[in-house]
N, C-alpha and C positions, 0 to 999 in steps of 0.2 A: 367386599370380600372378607372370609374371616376364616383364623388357621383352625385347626383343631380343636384349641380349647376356648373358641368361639370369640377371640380379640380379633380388633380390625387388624388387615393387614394390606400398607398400602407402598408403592413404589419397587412390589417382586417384578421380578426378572426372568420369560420365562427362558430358562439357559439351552435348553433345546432346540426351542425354535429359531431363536438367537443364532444358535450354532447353524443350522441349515439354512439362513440367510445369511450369513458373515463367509462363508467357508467360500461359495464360489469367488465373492469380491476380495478376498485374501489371497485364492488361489493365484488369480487374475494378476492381480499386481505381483505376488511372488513368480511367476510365468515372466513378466514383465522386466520384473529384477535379472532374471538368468538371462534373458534374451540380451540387455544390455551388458550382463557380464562377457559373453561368449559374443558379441558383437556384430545381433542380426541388426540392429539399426544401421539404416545405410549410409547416408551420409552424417557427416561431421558437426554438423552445421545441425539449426533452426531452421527449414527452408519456408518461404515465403506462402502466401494464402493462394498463388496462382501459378498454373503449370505451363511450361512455354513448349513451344515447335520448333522441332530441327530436323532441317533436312541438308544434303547431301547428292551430289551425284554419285558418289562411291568414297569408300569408307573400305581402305585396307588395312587388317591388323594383324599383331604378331601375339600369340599367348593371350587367346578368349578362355573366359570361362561369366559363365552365366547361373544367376541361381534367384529365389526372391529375399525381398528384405523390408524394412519398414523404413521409411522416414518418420520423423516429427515433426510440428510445426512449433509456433511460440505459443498457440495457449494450451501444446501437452494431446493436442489431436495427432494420431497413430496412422500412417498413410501407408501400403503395402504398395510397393514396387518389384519390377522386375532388375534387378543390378545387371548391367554388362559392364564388365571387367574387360581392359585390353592392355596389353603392356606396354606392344609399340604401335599407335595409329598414326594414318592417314589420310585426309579426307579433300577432297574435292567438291570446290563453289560449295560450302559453306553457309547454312542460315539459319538463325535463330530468330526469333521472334515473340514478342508477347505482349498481348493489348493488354491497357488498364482501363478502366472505366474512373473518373472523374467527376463531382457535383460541379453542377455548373458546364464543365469544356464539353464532358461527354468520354468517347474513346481516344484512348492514345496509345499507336502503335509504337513499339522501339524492335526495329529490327539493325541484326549484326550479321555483314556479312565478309567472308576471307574465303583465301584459298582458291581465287577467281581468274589469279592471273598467271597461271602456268606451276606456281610452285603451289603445294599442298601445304592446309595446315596439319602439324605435325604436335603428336602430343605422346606424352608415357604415363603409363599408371593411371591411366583413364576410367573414371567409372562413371558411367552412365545410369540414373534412377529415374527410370520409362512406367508409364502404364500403357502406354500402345508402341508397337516397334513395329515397320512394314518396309518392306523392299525385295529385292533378287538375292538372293542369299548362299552365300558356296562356304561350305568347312572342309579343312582337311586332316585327317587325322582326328576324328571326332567321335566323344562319348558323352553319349546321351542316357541319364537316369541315374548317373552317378552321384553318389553321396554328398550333398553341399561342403561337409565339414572334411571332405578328402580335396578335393580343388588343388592343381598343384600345378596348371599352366597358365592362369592369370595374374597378376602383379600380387606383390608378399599383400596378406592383407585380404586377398579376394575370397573369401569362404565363407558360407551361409552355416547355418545348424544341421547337426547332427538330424539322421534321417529323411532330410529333405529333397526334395530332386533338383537336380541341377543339370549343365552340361558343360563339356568344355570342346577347346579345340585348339590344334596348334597355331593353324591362320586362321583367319573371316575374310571375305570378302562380300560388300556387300551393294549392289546400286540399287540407285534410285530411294536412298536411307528418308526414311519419313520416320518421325516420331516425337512420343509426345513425353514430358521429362519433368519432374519436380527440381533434378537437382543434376550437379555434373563437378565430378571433382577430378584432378588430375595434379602429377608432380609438376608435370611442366606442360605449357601451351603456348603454340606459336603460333600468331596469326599473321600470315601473309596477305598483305595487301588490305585493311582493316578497315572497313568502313562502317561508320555508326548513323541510323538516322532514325529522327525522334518524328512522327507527322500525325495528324488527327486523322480520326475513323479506322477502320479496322484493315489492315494490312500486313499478311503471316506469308509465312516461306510456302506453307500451303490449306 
């Protein structure tokens, strides 16, 4: 290639097309930057490469509000979740669950179960990071469509981005709680009656 007054010309740039390749991958990560200023990533944490199962016979709460969010994992993959937010729970027979897979052993279930034996486990400031969530479901006092970044009956904390849909409510009640969770944070968690077991092959709450 040669300019105008017929020299080679070698290692141009061309700055336009440059620009309409760069511009979406800048935009991206700057979207990315404001999401974690404003604090749509959901939990705190790294969460692990595998989603686990929790279920419930019922699941009472005081101060829902619901909206979505993103997890991260450790190599910087972006995981969209649904956050439920609770202030004060309670839940009934209790289970969590989540197989690994192993070279060599094969599957290995570890299920955790509480809250079996007449007292509930009992937690505050509960968020829960779902991509499936199923059961019987009752709110009271509830608004649905509401602006993520307005949230003002789930635990301080609980609010998604500006123009987002969300919902809230003053109670939940919920049986027959199935679902399935990257991630669960809380101020405090009680487990009554705790029982942990590690066994090969595949064995989930359901």
């Amino acid at each position: 290639m040669k300019d105008a007054q017929g020299r080679p010309v070698t290692g141009r740039v061309r700055w336009r097309r440059f620009a309409v390749l760069a511009v979406p991958g800048f935009a991206a990560t700057a979207a990315l930057a404001v999401a974690l200023a404003e604090g749509a990533l959901a939990a705190s944490f790294a969460v692990s490469g595998q989603e686990f199962k929790v279920s419930a016979d019922s699941l009472e709460g005081e101060g829902f509000a619901q909206y979505g969010g993103v997890d991260t994992n450790a190599r910087g993959d972006l995981l969209p979740v649904a956050v439920t937010a609770i202030k004060e729970a309670e839940l009934k027979k209790l289970c969590q669950s989540v197989v690994t897979h192993l070279p060599v052993i094969g599957d290995i279930s570890l299920n955790l179960t509480a809250g079996g034996n007449g007292t509930p486990v009992r937690a505050s400031n509960l968020f829960l990071d779902a991509t499936q969530m199923g059961g019987d479901a009752e709110f009271k006092n509830v608004e649905i469509g509401r602006d993520a970044s307005t949230l003002d009956k789930g635990p301080d904390g609980a609010q998604g981005l500006q123009d987002l849909f969300a919902q809230q409510a003053d109670h939940v009640s919920v049986k027959k709680l199935r679902q399935v969770a990257w991630a669960t944070n809380a101020g405090t968690f009680k487990l009554a009656g705790l029982r942990l077991n590690i066994s090969k092959g595949k064995q989930e709450c359901f």
